[in-house]
C-alpha positions as CSV (number, residue, x, y, z in Angstrom):
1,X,6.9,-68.2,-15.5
2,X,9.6,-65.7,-15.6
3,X,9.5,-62.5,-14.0
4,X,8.6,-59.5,-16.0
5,X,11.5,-57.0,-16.2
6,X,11.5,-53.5,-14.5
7,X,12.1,-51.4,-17.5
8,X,11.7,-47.8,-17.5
9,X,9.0,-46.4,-20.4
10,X,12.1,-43.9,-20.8
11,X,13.7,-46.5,-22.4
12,X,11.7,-47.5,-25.0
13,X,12.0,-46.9,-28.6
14,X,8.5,-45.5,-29.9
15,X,8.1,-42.6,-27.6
16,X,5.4,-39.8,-28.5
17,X,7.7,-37.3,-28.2
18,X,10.3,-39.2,-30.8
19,X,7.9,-40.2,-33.1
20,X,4.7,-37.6,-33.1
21,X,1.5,-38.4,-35.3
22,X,2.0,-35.7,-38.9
23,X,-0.4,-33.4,-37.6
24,X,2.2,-32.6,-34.5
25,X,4.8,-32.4,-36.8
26,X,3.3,-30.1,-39.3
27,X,1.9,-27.8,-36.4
28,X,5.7,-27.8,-35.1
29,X,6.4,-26.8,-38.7
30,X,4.1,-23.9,-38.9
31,X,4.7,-22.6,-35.1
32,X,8.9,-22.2,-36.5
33,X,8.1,-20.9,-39.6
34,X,9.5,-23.9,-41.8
35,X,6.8,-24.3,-44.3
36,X,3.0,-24.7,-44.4
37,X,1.0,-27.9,-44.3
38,X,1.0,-28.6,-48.3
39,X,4.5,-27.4,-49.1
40,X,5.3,-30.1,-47.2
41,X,3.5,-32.4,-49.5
42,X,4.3,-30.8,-52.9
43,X,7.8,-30.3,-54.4
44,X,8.8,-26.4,-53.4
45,X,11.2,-24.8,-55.6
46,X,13.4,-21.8,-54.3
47,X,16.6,-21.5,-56.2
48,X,16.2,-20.5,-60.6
49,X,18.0,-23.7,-61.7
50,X,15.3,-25.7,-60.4
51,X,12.7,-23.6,-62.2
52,X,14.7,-23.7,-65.0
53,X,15.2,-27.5,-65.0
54,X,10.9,-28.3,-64.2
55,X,10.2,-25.9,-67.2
56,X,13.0,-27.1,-69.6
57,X,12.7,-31.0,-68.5
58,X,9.3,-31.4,-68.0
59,X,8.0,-33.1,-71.5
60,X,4.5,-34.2,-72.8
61,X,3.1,-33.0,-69.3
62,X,1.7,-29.6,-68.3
63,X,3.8,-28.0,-65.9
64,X,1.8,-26.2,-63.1
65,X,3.8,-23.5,-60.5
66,X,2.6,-21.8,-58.0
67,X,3.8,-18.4,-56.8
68,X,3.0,-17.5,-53.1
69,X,4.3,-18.7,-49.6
70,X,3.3,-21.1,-47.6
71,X,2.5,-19.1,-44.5
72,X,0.0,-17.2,-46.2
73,X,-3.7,-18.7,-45.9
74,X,-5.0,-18.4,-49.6
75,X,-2.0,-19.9,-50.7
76,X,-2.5,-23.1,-48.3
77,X,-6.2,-23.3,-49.1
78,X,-4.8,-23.7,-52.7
79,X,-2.0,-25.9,-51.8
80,X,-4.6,-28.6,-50.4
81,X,-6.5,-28.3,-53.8
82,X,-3.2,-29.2,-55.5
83,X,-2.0,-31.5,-53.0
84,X,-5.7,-33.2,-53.1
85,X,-5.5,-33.3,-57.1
86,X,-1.8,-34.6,-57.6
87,X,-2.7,-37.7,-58.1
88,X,-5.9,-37.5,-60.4
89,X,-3.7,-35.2,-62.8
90,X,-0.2,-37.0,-62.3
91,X,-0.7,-38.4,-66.0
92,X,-0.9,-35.4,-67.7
93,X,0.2,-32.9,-65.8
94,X,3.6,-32.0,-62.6
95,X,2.9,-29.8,-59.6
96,X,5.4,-27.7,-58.1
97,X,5.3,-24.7,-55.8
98,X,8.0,-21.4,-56.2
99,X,8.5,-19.8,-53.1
100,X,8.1,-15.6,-53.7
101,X,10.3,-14.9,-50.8
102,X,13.6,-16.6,-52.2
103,X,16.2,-14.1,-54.0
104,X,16.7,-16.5,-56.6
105,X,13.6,-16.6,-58.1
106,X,13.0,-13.0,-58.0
107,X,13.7,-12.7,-62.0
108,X,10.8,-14.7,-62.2
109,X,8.3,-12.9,-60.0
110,X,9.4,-10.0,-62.2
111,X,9.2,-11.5,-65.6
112,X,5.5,-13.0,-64.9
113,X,4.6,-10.0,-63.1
114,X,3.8,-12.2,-60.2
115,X,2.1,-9.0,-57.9
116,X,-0.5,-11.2,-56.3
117,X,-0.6,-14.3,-54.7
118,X,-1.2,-17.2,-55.1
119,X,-0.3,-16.8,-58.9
120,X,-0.6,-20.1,-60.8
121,X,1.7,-20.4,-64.0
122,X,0.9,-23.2,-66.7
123,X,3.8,-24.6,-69.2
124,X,3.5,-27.3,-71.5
125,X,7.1,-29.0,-73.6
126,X,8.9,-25.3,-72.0
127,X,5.6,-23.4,-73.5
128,X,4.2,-20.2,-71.5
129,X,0.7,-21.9,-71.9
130,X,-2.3,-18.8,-71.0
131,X,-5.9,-19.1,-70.4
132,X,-8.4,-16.7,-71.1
133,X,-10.8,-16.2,-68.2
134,X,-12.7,-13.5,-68.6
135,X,-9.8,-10.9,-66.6
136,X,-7.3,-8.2,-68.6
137,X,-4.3,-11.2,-67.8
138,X,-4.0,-14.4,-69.6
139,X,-0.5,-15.5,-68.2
140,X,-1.7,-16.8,-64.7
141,X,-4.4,-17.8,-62.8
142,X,-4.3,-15.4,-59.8
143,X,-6.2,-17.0,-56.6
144,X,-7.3,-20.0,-55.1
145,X,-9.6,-22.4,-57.5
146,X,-12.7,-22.8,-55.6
147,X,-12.5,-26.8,-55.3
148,X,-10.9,-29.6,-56.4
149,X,-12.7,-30.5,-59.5
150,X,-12.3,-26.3,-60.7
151,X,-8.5,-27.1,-60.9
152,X,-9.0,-30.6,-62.6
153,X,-10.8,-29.0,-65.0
154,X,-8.7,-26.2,-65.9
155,X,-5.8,-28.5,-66.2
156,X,-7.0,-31.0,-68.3
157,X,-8.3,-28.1,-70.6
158,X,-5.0,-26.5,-71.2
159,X,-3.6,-29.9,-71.4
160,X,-5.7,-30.7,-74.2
161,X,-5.0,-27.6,-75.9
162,X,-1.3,-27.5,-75.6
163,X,-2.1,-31.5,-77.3
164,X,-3.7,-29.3,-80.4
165,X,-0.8,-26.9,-80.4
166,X,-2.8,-24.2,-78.9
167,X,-0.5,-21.7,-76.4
168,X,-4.1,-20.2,-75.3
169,X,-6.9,-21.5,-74.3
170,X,-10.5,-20.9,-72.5
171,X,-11.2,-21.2,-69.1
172,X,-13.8,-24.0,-68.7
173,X,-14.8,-22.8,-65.1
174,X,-18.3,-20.7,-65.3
175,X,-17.3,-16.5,-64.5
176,X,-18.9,-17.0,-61.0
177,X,-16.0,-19.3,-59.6
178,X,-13.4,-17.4,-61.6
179,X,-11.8,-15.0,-58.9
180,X,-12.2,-11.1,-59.7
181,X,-9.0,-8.7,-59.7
182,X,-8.3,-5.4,-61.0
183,X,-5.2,-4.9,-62.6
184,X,-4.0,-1.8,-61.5
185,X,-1.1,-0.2,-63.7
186,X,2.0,1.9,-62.5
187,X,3.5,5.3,-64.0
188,X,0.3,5.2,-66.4
C-alpha cells in the first residue's frame, strides 16, 4: 500500500472560504450594499432602455415591475413573494424589479408617480393595465401582498382581463389584505 501524501488543506480546491453555501454569499451581499436577497433572484432593471425593452417586448404575458430597493425591508418581504411565485405564474405572466435609486429610471418614478414603495406596476402587450382596489389610485399596487397566493391571484386576474381587452380590472383580494394609504396631494 502506498503512502498517503502530505498535502496541505491550503491546497485544495473546494475551500469554504472559495466556495461559501448562498446564504454566506447573500449576507456578504447585503453587509456591502450590493443588492438584497431577492434581487438577486429576480431580473433588476436600472437603466430606461431595459424598461423600455420589458414593456415594448414583452407579448401575450403580463408584465409585472416593481418599484422600490432592495435594501429596504417591505420591499424584500415582497421580493420573496415574487421570487416564491415566479414560477407558478411564468406562463402568463414576467417579473422584473426597477431599482428607484438609479438616475435612469427616474422619468419613470415620475410618470407613475411612484411616491411609495414597494410600488407594483402591471402591463399587458405594452398596456398600462390598473386595478381597482378599493384606494383613490388604480395605476399600482402600493405595498407588500400579504402572501403568496394574494399575488397569484391578483395576477392571473388582470391577466384574464387584459385576455378580454379590459385595461382595468377588480381586485380579487378581500379589502382586509388590501394595504391602506392615503394619498396626500401637493400645492392643492
Amino acid at each position: 500500500m502506498m503512502p498517503q501524501p502530505n498535502i496541505p488543506q491550503s491546497h485544495f480546491f473546494f475551500q469554504k472560504s472559495v466556495f461559501p453555501t448562498i446564504n454566506e454569499f447573500l449576507t456578504q451581499r447585503l453587509k456591502h450594499g450590493v443588492g438584497g436577497r431577492m434581487s438577486y433572484l429576480l431580473r433588476t432593471l436600472t437603466k430606461k432602455e431595459e424598461v423600455d425593452y420589458m414593456i415594448r417586448d414583452t407579448i401575450d404575458k403580463l408584465l409585472v415591475l416593481r418599484f422600490g430597493r432592495s435594501s429596504d425591508s417591505v420591499c424584500l418581504q415582497l421580493d420573496d413573494i415574487l421570487s416564491k411565485s415566479e414560477r407558478e405564474v411564468s406562463k402568463f405572466a414576467s417579473i422584473a424589479l426597477v431599482d428607484v435609486d438609479s438616475e435612469e429610471i427616474q422619468v419613470y418614478i415620475k410618470y407613475f408617480d411612484i411616491t411609495l414603495i414597494p410600488s407594483t406596476v402591471f402591463f399587458f402587450n405594452a398596456h398600462h393595465m390598473k386595478m381597482d382596489s378599493g384606494s383613490a389610485d388604480h395605476t399600482k399596487w402600493v405595498g407588500a401582498f400579504h402572501r403568496k397566493q394574494d399575488f397569484i391571484d391578483v395576477v392571473e386576474e388582470i391577466f384574464r382581463g387584459a385576455m378580454k381587452g379590459k385595461l382595468i380590472v377588480n381586485c380579487p383580494l378581500p379589502p382586509e389584505r388590501i394595504p391602506k394609504f392615503q394619498l396626500l396631494y401637493k400645492d392643492m
